[in-house]
C-alpha positions as a printed Julia matrix, in Angstrom:
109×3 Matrix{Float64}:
 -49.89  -50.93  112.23
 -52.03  -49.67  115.39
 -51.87  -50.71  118.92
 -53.64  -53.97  119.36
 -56.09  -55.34  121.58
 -54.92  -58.78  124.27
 -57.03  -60.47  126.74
 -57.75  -63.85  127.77
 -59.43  -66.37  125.14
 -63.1   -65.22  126.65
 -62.37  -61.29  126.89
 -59.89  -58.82  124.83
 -60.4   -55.63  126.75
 -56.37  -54.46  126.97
 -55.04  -51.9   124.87
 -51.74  -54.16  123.66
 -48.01  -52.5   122.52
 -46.14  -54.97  120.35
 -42.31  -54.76  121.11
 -40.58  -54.65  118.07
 -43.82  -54.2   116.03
 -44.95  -51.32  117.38
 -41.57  -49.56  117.97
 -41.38  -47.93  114.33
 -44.85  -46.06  114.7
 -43.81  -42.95  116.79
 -47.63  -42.51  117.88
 -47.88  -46.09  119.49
 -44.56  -45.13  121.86
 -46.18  -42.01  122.81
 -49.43  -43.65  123.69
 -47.8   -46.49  125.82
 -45.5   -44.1   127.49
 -48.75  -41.49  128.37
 -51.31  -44.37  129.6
 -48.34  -46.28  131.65
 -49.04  -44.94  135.34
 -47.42  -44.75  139.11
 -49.11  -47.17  141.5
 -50.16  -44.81  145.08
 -47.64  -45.23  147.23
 -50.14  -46.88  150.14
 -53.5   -48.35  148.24
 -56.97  -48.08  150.14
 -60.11  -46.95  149.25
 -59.68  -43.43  149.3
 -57.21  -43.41  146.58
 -59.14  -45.4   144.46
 -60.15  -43.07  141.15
 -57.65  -40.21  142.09
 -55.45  -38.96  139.28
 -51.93  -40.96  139.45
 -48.95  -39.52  137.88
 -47.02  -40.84  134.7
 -43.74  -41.51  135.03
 -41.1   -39.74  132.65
 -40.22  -41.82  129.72
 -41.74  -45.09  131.25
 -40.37  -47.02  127.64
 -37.6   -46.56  125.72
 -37.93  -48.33  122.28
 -36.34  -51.9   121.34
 -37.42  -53.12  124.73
 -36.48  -51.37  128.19
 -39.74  -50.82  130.55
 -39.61  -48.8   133.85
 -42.2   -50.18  135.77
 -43.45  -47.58  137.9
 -42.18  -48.33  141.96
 -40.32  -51.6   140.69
 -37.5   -51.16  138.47
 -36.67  -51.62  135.16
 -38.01  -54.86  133.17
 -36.09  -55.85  129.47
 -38.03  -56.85  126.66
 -37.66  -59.29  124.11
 -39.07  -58.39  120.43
 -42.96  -59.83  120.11
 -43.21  -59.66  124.02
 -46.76  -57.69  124.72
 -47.06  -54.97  127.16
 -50.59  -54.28  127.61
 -52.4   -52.01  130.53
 -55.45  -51.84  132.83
 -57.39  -48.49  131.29
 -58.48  -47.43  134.77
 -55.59  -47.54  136.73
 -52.64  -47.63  133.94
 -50.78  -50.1   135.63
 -48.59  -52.37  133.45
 -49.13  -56.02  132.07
 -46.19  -58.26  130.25
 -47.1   -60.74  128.6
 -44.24  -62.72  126.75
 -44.26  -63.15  123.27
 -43.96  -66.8   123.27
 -47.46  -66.91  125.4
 -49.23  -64.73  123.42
 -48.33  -65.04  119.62
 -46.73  -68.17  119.36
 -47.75  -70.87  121.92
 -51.67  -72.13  120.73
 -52.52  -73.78  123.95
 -51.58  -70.37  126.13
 -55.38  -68.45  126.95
 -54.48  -65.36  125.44
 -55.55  -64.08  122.39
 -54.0   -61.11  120.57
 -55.98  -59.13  118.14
């Protein structure tokens, strides 16, 4: 199984890690830990589009995520973490909202 796609109902433009599912594939771990990123310490416009850095070992399988400048988030299996491509910041989404709840607007593919 690849990584997945996850968005809202009317757009699926996240890259989407399975937890759980996409544990076993070594390649799918490495991808989510390279594309999860720090957040700039102070945000304004001249940081926007500079290179952040990625934090080391951001996931550890079966469910632990170190959210960059937060703390450390635990995962339950079929929970979805899914990421913004231009600034690699970090998106949960729980599995109960987006694989098993029908009338939730998110639609995993």
């Amino acid at each position: 199984m690849a990584l997945r796609t996850i968005g809202t109902n009317a757009n699926t433009s996240l890259s989407a890690f399975v937890v759980g599912t996409n544990d076993v594939i070594a390649a799918d771990v490495a991808t989510l830990i390279t594309q999860i990123k720090f957040d700039p310490p102070v945000w304004n416009a001249a940081v926007q589009g500079t290179v952040q850095p990625t934090p080391n070992q951001a996931y550890v399988r079966h469910g632990t995520l170190f959210v960059p400048n937060r703390g450390k988030l635990l995962l339950r299996t079929g929970d979805v973490v899914a990421w913004d491509t231009q600034t690699g910041w970090p998106i949960v989404i729980s599995g109960y909202s987006a694989n098993g709840n029908a009338s939730a607007p998110w639609h995993l593919v």
